[in-house]
N, C-alpha and C positions, 0 to 999 in steps of 0.2 A: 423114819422108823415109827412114826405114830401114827397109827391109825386113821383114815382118811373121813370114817363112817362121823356122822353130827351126833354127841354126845358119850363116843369111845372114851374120850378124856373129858375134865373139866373143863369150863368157859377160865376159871380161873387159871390153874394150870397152864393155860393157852396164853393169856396173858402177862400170868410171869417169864413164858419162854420168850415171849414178843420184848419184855421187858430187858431179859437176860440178851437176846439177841442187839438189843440197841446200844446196850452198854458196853458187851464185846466186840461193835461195829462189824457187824453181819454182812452179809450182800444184800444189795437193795432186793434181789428175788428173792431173798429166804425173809425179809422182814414185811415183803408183800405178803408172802407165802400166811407168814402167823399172823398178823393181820385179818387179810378174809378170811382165814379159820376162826379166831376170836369174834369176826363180828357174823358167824352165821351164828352164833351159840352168845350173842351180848347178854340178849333179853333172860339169862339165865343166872345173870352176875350178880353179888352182890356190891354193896357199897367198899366191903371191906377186900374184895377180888379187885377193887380197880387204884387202890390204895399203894400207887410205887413210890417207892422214894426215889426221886431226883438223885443221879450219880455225881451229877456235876456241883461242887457245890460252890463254882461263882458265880448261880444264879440267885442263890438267899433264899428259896421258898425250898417249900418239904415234897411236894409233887409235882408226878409227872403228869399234867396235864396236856402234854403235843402226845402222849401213848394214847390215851381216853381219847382225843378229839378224832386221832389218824384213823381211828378203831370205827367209831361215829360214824366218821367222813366213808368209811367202804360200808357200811352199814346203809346209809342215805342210798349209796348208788343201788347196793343190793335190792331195796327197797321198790327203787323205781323200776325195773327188771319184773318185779311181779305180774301176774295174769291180773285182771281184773276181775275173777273169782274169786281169789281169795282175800278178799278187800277184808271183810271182816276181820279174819284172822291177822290180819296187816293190821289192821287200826287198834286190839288188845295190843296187838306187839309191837307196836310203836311206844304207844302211851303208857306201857311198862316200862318200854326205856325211858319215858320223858321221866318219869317218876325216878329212877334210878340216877341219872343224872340231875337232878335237882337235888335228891340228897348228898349224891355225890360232892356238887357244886358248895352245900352246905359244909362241907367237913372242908372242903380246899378255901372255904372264904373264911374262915378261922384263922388261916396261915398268916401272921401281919408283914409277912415279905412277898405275899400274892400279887405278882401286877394285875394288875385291872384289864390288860391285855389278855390275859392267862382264863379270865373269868370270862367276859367277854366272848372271846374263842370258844368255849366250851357251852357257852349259854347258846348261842348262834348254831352249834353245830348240827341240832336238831331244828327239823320244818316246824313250824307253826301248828300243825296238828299232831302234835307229841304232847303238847298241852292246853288241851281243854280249859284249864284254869291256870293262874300264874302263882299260885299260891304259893308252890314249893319255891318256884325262881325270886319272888319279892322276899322272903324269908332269906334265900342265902343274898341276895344286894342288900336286905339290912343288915343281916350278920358282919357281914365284909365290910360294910362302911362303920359300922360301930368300932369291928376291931381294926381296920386300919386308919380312921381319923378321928 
């Protein structure tokens, strides 16, 4: 019932139905479905749109970081799909995402029940030309190692 068009709803809004959809264990087609909807409209997100909290809670940490990665991961594929014209346009909207998940990364390496698995994942789940500099990524591996050792 939601509109199909790229920016009818929020990237956020997208997100939490993706969210809402995992927790009420959805079909795998409808949680595909919100997925590549959220990752055509990622580069729109802010830190605080990618901020779920974990349903589960005998995992100890406060986020959902397998929703951020899965979101990523159809984002990556979308990516390579591109014409080679619009490289330009691909390379801003990449490297906005990189920047968005690096703060991202920042606020989930706070959590001192974060596995390092969880960070990891998430730091990997963008190419190498999402970040031009590692600035934001070495800020959240210190954050993370400060607060959890």
């Amino acid at each position: 019932m939601i509109p199909g068009d790229r920016g009818s709803v929020s990237v956020g809004f997208l997100l939490r139905l993706l969210s809402i959809a995992n927790y009420l264990r959805a079909s795998p087609m409808t949680k595909a479905e919100h997925i590549r909807r959220s990752s055509l409209q990622f580069e729109e997100a802010t830190v605080n749109d990618l901020l779920f909290p974990l349903h589960s809670t005998s995992e100890g940490h406060s986020y959902d970081i397998d929703l951020v990665v899965s979101v990523l991961e159809s984002l990556v594929v979308l990516w390579r799909r591109i014409s080679p014209a619009a490289t330009s346009q691909f390379m801003a909207s990449i490297r906005k995402v990189g920047k968005l998940v690096d703060s991202y990364l920042l606020v989930a390496a706070k959590d001192v029940n974060m596995p390092v698995s969880k960070i990891v994942s998430l730091s990997e789940a963008l190419p190498d030309i999402a970040r031009p500099e590692h600035d934001g990524l070495c800020k959240a591996i210190n954050t993370y190692l400060k607060v959890s050792y």
